[in-house]
C-alpha positions as CSV (number, residue, x, y, z in Angstrom):
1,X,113.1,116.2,109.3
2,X,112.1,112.2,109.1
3,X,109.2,111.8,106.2
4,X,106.9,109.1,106.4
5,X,106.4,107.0,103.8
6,X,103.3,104.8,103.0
7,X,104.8,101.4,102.7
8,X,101.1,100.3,101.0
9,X,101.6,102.7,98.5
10,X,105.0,101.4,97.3
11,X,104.0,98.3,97.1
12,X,101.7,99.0,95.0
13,X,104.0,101.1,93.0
14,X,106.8,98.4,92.3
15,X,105.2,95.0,94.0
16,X,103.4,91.9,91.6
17,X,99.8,92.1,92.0
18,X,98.0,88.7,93.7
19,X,94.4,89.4,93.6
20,X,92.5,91.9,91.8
21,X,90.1,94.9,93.2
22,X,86.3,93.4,94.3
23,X,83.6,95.8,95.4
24,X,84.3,96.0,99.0
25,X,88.1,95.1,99.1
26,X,91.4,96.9,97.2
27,X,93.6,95.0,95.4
28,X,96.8,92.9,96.9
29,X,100.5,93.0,96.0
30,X,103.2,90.8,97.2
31,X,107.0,91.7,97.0
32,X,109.9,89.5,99.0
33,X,112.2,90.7,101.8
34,X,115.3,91.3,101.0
35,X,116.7,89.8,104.3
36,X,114.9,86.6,104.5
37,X,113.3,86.1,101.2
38,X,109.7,85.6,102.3
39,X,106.8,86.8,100.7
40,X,105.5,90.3,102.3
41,X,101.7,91.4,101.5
42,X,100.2,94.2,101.1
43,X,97.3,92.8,103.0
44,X,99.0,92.0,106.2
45,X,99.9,94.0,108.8
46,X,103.3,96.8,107.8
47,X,104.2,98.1,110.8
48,X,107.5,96.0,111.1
49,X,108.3,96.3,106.9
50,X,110.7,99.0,106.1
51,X,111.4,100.1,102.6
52,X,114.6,102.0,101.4
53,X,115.1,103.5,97.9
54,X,118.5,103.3,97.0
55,X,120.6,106.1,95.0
56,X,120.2,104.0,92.2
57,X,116.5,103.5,92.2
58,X,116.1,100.3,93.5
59,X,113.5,99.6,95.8
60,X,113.9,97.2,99.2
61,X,111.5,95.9,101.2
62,X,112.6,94.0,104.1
63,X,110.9,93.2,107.8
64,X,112.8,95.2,110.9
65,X,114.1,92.3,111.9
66,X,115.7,91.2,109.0
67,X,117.2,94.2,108.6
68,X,120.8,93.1,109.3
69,X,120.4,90.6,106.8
70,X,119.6,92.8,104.2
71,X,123.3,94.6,103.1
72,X,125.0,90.7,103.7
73,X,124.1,89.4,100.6
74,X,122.1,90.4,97.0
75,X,119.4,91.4,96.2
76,X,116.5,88.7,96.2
């Protein structure tokens, strides 16, 4: 059985907060990919951002297509 996880939610879990809650909009966080490096928001669009949480507790966030890139090299 596959469960779904809310990729939003993590992010605000264990991501670095840009911009702070107003009255009509919810606050942003930012965390990198861990296959290219670039900045991922919480604000954009997270169909194509996996996450994994590793045995050890570490938490990677990392575009589809960057996925091959991901267990290459460190952690960003």
């Amino acid at each position: 059985m596959k469960r779904s996880i809310d990729v939003k939610a993590r992010m605000k879990a264990a991501g670095e907060c840009v911009s702070a809650a107003t009255k009509h909009r919810e606050s942003v966080y930012k965390v990198k990919c861990q296959g290219c490096g670039k900045e991922i928001r919480s604000d954009e669009e997270l169909g194509e951002v996996d996450y994994v949480k590793t045995k050890r507790g570490t938490e990677l966030f990392f575009h589809r297509a960057c996925a091959g890139n991901v267990w290459s090299h460190g952690i960003v």
